[in-house]
DSSP file (Angstrom, degrees, kcal/mol; ACC not computed):
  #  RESIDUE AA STRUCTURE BP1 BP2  ACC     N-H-->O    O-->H-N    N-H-->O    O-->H-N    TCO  KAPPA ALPHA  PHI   PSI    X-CA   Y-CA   Z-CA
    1    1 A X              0   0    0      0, 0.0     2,-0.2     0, 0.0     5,-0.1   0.000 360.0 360.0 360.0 139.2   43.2   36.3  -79.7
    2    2 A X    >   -     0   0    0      1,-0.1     3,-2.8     3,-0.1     4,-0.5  -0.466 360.0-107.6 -79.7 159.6   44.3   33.5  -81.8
    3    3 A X  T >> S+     0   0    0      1,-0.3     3,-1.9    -2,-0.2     4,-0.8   0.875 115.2  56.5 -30.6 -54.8   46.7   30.9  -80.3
    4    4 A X  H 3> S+     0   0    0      1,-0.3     4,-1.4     2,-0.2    -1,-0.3   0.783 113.3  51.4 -70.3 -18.8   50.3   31.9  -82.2
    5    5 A X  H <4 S+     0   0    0     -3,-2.8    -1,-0.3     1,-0.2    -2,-0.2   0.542 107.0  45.3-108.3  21.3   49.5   35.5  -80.6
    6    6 A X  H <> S+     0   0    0     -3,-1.9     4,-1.4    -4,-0.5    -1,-0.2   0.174 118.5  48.6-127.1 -15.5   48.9   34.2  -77.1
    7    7 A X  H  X S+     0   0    0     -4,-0.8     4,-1.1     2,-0.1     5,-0.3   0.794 108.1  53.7 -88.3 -69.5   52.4   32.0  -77.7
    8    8 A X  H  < S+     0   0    0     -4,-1.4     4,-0.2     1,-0.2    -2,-0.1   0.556 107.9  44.9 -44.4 -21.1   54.0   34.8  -78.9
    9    9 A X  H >> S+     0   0    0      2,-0.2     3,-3.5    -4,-0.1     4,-2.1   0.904 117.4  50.3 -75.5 -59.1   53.3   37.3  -75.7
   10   10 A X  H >X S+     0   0    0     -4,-1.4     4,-3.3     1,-0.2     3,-1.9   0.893 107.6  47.9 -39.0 -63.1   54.3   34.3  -73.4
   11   11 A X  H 3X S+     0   0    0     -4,-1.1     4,-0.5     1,-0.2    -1,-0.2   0.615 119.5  42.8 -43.7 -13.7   57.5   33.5  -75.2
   12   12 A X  H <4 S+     0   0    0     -3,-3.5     4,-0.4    -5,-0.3    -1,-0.2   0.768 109.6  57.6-102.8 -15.6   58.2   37.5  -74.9
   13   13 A X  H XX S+     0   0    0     -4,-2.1     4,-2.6    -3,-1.9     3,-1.5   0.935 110.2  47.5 -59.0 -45.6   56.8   37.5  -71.2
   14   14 A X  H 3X S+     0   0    0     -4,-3.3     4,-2.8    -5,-0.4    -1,-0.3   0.857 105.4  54.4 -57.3 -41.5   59.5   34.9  -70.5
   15   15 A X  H 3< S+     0   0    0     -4,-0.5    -1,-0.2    -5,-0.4    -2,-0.2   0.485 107.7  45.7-100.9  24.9   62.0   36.4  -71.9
   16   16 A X  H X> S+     0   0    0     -3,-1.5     4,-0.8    -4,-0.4     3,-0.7   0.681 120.4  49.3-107.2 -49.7   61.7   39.7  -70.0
   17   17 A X  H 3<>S+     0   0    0     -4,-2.6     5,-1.0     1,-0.2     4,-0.2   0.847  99.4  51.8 -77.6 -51.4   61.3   37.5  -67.0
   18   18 A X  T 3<5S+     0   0    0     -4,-2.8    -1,-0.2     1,-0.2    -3,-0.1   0.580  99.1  65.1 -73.7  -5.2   63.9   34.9  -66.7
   19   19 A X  T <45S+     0   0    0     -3,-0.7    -1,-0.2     1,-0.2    -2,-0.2   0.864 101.3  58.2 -67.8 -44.3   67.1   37.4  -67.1
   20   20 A X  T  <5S-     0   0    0     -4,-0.8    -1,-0.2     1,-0.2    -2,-0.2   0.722 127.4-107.9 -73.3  13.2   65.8   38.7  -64.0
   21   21 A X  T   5 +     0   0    0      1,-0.2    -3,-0.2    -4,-0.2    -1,-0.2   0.729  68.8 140.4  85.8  17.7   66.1   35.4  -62.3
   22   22 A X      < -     0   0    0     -5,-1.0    -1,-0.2     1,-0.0     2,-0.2  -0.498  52.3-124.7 -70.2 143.2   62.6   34.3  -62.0
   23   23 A X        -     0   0    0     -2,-0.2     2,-0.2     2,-0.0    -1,-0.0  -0.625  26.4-155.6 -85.4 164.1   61.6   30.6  -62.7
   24   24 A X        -     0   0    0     -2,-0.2     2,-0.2    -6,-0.1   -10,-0.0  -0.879  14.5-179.1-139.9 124.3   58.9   30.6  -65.3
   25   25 A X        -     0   0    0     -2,-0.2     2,-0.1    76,-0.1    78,-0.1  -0.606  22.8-132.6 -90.6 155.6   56.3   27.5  -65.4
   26   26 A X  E     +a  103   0A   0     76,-0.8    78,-0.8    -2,-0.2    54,-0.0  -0.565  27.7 178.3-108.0  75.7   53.6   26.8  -67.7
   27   27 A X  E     -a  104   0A   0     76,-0.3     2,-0.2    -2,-0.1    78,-0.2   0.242  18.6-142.0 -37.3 165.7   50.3   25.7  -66.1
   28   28 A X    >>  -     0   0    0     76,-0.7     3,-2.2    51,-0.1     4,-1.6  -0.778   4.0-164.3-138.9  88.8   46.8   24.8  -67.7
   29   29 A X  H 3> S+     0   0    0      1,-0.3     4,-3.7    -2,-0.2     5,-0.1   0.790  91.1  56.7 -57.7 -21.5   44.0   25.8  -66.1
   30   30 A X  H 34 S+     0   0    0      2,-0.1    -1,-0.3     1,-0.1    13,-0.0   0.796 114.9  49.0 -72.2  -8.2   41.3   23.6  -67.8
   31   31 A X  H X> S+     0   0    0     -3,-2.2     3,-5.0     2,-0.2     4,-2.4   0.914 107.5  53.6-118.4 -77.3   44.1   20.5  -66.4
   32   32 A X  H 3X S+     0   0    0     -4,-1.6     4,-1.9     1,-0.3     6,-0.2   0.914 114.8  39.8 -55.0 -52.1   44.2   22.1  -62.7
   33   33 A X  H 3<>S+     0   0    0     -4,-3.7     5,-1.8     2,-0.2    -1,-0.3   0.628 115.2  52.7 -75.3   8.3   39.8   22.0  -62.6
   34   34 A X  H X45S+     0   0    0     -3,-5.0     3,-0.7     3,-0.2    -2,-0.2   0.797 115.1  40.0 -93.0 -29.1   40.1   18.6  -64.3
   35   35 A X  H 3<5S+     0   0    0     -4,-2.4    -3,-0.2     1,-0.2    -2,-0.2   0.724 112.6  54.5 -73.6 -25.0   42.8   17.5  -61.2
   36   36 A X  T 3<5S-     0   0    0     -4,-1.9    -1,-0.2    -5,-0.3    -2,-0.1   0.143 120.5-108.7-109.6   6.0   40.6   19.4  -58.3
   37   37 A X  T X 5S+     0   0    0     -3,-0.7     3,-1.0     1,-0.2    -3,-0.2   0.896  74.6 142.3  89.6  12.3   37.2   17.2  -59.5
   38   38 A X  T 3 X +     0   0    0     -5,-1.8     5,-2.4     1,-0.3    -1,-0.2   0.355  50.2  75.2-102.3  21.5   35.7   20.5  -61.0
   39   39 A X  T 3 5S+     0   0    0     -6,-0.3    -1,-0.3     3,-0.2     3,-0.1   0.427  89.6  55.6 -70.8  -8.5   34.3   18.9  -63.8
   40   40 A X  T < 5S+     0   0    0     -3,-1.0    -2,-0.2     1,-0.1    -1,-0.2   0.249  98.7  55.2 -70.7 -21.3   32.0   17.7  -61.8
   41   41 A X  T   5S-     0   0    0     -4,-0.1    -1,-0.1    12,-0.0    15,-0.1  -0.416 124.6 -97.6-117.7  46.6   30.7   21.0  -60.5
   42   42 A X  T > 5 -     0   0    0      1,-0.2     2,-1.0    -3,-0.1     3,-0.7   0.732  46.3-157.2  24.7  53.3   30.3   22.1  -64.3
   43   43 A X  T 3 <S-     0   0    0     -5,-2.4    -1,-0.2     1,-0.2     7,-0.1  -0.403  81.8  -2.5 -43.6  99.0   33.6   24.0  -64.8
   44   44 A X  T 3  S+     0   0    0     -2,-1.0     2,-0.3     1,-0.3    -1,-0.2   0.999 105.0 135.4 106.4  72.1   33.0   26.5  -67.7
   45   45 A X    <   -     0   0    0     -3,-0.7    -1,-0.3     3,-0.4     3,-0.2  -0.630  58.6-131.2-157.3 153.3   29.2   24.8  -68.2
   46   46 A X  S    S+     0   0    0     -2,-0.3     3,-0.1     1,-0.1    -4,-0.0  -0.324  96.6  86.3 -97.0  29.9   26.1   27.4  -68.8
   47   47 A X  S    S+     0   0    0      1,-0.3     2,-0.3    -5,-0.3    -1,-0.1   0.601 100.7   7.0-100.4  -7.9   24.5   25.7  -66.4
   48   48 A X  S    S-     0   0    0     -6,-0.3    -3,-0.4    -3,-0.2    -1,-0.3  -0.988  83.9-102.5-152.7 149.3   25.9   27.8  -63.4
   49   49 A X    >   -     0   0    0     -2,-0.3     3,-0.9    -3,-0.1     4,-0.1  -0.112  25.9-105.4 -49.9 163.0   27.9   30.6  -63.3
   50   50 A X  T 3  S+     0   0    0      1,-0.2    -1,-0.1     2,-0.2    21,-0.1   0.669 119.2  54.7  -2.6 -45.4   31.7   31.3  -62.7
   51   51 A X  T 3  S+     0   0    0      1,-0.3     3,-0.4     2,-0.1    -1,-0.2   0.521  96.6  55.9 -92.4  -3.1   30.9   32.6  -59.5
   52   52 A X  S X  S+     0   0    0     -3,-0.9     3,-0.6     1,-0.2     4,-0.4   0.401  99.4  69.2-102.7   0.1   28.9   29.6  -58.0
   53   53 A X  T 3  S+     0   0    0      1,-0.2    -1,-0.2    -4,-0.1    -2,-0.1   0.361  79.2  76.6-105.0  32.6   32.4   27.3  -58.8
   54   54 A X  T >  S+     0   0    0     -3,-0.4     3,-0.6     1,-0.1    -1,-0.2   0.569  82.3  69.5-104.7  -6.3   34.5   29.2  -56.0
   55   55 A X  T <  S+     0   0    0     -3,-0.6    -1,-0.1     1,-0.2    -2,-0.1   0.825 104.7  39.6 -74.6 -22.6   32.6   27.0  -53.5
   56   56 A X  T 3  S+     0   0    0     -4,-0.4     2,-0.3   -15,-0.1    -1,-0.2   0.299  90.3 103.2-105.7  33.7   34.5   24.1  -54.8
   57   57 A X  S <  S-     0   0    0     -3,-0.6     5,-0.2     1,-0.1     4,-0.1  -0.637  94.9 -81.1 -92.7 139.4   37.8   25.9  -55.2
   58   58 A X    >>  -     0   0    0     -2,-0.3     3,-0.9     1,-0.1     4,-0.5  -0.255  40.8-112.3 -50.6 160.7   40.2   24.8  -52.1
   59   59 A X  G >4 S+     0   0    0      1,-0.3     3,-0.9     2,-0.2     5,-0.2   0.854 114.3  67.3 -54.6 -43.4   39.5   26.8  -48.6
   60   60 A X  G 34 S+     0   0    0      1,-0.3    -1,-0.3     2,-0.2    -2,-0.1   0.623 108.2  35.5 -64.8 -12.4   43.0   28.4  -49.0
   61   61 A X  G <4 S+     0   0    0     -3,-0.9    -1,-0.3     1,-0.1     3,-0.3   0.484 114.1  54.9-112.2 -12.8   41.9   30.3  -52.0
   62   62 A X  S << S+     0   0    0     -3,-0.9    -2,-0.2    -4,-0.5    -3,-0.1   0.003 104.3  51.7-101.9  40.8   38.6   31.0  -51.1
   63   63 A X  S    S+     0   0    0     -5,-0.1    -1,-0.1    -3,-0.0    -3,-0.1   0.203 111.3  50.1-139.0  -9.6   39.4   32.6  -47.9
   64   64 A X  S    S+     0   0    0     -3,-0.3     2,-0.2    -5,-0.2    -2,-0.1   0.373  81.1 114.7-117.8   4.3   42.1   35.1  -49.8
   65   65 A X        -     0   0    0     -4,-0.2     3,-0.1     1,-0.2     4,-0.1  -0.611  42.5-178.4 -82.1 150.9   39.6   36.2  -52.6
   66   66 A X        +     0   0    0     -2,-0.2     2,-0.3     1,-0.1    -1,-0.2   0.550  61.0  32.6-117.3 -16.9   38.9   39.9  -52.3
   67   67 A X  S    S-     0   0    0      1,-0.1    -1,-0.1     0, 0.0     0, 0.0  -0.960  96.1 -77.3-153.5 168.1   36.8   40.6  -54.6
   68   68 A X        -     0   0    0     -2,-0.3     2,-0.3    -3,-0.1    -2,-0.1   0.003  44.7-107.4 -57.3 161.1   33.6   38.5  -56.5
   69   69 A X        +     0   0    0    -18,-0.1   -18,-0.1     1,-0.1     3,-0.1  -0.718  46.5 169.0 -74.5 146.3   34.2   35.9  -59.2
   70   70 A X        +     0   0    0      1,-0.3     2,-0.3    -2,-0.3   -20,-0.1   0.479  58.4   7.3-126.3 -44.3   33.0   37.9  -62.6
   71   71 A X    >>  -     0   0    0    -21,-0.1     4,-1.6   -22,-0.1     3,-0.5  -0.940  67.5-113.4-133.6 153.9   34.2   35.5  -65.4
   72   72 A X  H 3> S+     0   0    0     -2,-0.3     4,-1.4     1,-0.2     5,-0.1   0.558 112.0  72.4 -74.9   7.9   35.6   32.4  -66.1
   73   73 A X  H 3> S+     0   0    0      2,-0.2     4,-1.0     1,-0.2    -1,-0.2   0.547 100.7  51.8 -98.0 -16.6   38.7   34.2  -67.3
   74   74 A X  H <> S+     0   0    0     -3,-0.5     4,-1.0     1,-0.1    -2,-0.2   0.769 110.0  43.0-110.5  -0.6   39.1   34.8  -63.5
   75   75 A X  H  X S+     0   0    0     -4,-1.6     4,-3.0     2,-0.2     5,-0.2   0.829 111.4  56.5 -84.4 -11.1   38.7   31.1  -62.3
   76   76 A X  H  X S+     0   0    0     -4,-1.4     4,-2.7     1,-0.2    -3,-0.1   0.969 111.3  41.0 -73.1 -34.2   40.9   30.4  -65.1
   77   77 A X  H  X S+     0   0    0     -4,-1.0     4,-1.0     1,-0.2    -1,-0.2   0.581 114.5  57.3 -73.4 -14.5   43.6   33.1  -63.3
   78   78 A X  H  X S+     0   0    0     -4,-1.0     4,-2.0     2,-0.2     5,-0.3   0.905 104.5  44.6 -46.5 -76.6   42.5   31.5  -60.2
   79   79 A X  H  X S+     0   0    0     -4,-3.0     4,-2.3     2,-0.2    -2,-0.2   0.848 107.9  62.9 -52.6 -32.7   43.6   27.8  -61.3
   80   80 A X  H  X S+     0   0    0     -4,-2.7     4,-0.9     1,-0.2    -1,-0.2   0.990 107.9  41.6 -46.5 -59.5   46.8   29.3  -62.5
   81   81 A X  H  X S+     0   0    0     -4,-1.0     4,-1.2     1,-0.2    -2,-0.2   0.695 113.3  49.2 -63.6 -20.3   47.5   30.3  -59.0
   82   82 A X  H  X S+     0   0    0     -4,-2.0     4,-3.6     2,-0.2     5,-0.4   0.870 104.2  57.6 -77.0 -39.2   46.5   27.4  -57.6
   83   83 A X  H  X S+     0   0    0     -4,-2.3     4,-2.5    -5,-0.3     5,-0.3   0.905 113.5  50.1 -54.0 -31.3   48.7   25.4  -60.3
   84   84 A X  H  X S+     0   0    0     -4,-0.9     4,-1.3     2,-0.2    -1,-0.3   0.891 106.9  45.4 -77.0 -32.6   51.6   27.7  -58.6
   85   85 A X  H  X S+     0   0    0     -4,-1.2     4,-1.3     2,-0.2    -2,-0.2   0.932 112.8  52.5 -74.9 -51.4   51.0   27.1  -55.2
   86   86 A X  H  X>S+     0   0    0     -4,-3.6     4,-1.6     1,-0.2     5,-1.3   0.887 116.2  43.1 -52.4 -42.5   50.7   23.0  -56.1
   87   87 A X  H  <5S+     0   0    0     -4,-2.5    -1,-0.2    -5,-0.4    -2,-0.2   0.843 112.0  58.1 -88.5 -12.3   54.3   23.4  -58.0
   88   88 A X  H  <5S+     0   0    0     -4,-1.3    -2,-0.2    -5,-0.3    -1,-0.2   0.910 114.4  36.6 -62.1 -36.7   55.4   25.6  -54.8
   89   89 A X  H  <5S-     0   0    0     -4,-1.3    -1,-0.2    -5,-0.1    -2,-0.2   0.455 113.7-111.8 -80.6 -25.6   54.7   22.9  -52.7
   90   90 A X  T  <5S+     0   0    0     -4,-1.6    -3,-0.2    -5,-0.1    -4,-0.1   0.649  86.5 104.9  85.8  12.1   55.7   20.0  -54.6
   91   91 A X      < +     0   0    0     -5,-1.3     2,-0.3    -6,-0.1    -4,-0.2  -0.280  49.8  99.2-101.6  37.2   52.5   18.5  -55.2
   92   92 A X        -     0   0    0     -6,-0.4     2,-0.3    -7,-0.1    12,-0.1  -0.675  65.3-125.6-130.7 172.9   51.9   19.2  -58.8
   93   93 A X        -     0   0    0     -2,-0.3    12,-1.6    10,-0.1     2,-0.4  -0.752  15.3-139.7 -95.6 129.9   52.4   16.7  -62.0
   94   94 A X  E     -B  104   0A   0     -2,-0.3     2,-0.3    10,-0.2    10,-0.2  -0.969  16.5-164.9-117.6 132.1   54.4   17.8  -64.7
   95   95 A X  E     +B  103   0A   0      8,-0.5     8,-3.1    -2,-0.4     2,-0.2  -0.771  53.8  40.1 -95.7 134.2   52.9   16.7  -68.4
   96   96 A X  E    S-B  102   0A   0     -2,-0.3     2,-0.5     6,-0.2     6,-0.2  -0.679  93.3 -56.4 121.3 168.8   55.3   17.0  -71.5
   97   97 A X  E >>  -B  101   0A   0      4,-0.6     3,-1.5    -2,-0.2     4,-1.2  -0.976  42.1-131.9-118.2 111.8   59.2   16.2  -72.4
   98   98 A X  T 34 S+     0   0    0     -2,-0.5     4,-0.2     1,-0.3    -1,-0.0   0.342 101.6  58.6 -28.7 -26.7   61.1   17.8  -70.5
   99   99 A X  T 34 S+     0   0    0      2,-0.2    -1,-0.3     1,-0.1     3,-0.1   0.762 116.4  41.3 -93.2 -35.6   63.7   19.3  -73.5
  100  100 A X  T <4 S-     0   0    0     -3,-1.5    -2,-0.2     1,-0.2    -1,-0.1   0.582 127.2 -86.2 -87.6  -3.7   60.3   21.1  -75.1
  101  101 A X  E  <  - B   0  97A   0     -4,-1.2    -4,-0.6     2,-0.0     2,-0.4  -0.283  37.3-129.4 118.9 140.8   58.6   22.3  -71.9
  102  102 A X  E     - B   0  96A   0     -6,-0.2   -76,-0.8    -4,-0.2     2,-0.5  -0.853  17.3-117.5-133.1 172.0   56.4   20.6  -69.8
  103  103 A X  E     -aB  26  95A   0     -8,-3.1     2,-0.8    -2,-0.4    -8,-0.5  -0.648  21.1-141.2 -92.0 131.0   53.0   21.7  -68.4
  104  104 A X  E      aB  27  94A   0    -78,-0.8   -76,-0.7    -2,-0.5   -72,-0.2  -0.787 360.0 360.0-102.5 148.5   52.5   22.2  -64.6
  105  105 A X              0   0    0    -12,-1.6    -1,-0.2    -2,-0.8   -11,-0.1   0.331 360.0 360.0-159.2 360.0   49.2   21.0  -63.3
């Protein structure tokens, strides 16, 4: 899917979401493995799989996974959640101006 159709489902996701009173953030997952040092363990690399980078994923997420890593489109959905938990907590960065949106990471 090209980019303008991956904006356009957020922007509609959002705007289903936030009437109901939901915050909505925008995270970056390639941002979240650059901040957790997994660029080093060859995040998204053909030299090791998807499934060999959940050993460097924090304990608190590798202790709730239920079922195997398959793709990197699920460490990316991984780092998403992690990006939430970090702005749940108050540990996260936000990248951007603040009147266009900012990034959570």
């Amino acid at each position: 899917m090209f980019l303008g159709g991956l904006t356009a489902r957020a922007m509609k996701l959002v705007s289903n979401i936030r009437p109901l009173g939901s915050d909505v953030q925008e995270t970056y997952p390639a941002r979240i493995a650059d901040a957790l040092g997994l660029g080093n363990h060859h995040y998204k690399s053909k030299t090791i799989g998807a499934a060999a980078i959940v050993e460097f994923l924090p304990s608190v997420v590798q202790n709730k996974l239920q079922s195997p890593i398959e793709s990197w489109h699920d460490v990316d959905a991984i780092l998403a959640l992690i990006g939430c938990l970090r702005y749940s907590q108050g540990i996260h960065q936000e990248i951007g101006i603040e009147a266009e949106g900012c990034i959570i990471i």
